[in-house]
C-alpha positions as CSV (number, residue, x, y, z in Angstrom):
1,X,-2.5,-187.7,-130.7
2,X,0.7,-187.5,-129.1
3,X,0.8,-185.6,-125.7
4,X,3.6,-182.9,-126.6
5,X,1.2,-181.9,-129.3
6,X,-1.5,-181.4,-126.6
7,X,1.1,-179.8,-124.4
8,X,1.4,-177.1,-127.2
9,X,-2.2,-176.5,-127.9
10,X,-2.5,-175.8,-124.2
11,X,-0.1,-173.4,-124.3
12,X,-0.6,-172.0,-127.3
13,X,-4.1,-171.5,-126.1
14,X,-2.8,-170.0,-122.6
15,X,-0.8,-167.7,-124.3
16,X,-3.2,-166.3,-126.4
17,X,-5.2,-166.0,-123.8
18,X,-2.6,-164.3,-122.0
19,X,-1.9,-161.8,-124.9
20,X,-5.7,-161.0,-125.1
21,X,-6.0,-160.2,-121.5
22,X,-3.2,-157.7,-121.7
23,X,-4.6,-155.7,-124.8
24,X,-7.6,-155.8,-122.6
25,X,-5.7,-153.8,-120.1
26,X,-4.2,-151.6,-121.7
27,X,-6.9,-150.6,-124.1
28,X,-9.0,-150.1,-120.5
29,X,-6.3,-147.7,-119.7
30,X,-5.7,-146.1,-122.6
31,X,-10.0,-145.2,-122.5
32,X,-9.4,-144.2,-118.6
33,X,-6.8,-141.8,-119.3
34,X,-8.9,-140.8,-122.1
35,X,-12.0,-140.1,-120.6
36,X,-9.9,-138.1,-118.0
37,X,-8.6,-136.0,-120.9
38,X,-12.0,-135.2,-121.8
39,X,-12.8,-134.0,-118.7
40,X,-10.0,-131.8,-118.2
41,X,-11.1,-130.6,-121.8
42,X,-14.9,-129.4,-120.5
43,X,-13.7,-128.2,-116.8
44,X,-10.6,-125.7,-119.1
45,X,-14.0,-124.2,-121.0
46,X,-16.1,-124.1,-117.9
47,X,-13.1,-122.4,-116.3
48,X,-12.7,-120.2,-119.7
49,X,-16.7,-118.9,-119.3
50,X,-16.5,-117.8,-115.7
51,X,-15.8,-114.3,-116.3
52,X,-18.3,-114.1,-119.1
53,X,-21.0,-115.5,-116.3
54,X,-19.5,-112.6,-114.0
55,X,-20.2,-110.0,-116.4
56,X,-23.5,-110.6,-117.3
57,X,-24.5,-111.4,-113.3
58,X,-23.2,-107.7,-112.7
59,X,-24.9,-106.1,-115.7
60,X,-28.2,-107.7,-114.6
61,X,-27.5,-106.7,-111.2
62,X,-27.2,-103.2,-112.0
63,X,-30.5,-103.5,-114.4
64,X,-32.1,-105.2,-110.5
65,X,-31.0,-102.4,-109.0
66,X,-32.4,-99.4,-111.1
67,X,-35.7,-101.4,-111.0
68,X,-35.4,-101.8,-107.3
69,X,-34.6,-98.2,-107.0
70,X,-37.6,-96.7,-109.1
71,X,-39.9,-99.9,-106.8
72,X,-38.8,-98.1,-103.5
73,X,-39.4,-94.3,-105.1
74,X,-43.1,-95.0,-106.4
75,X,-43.6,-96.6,-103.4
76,X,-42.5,-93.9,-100.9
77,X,-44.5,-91.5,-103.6
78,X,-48.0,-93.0,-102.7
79,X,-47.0,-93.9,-98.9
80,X,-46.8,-90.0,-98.8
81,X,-49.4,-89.0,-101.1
82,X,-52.3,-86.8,-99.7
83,X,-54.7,-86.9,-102.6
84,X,-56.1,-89.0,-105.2
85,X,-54.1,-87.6,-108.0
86,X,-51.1,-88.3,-106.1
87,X,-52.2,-92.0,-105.0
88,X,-52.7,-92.5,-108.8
């Protein structure tokens, strides 16, 4: 086989090569930047739910607090209660 022939294939080959490694880089960035998208995607509809999550924190809050507040007035009912009616 002559040598220039051989010379070729090698750099045929190297090129190729070359050429492969370069797809591989960008198609590794093109995914990165992706997957970075993605997560800008899920954070913008975390961020969009907040004040739902703050609405329904206050409206169980105030339910907490109208439970808390009939707690303390039963309580301070029998703490002063003189008979057995009362204590029941």
């Amino acid at each position: 086989m002559n040598p220039l022939y051989i010379v070729l294939i090698v750099v045929a080959v190297a090129v190729l090569w070359l050429v492969g490694m370069y797809n591989g880089l960008i198609r590794s960035r093109n995914r990165v930047k992706e997957s970075w998208s993605d997560i800008d995607v899920q954070l913008k509809r975390r961020y969009d739910l907040i004040p739902n999550l703050i609405e329904t924190v206050k409206g169980y809050a105030e339910h907490e607090r109208g439970t808390l507040d009939a707690v303390i007035q039963a309580r301070s009912k029998a703490m002063g209660a003189q008979t057995v009616a009362e204590h029941a």
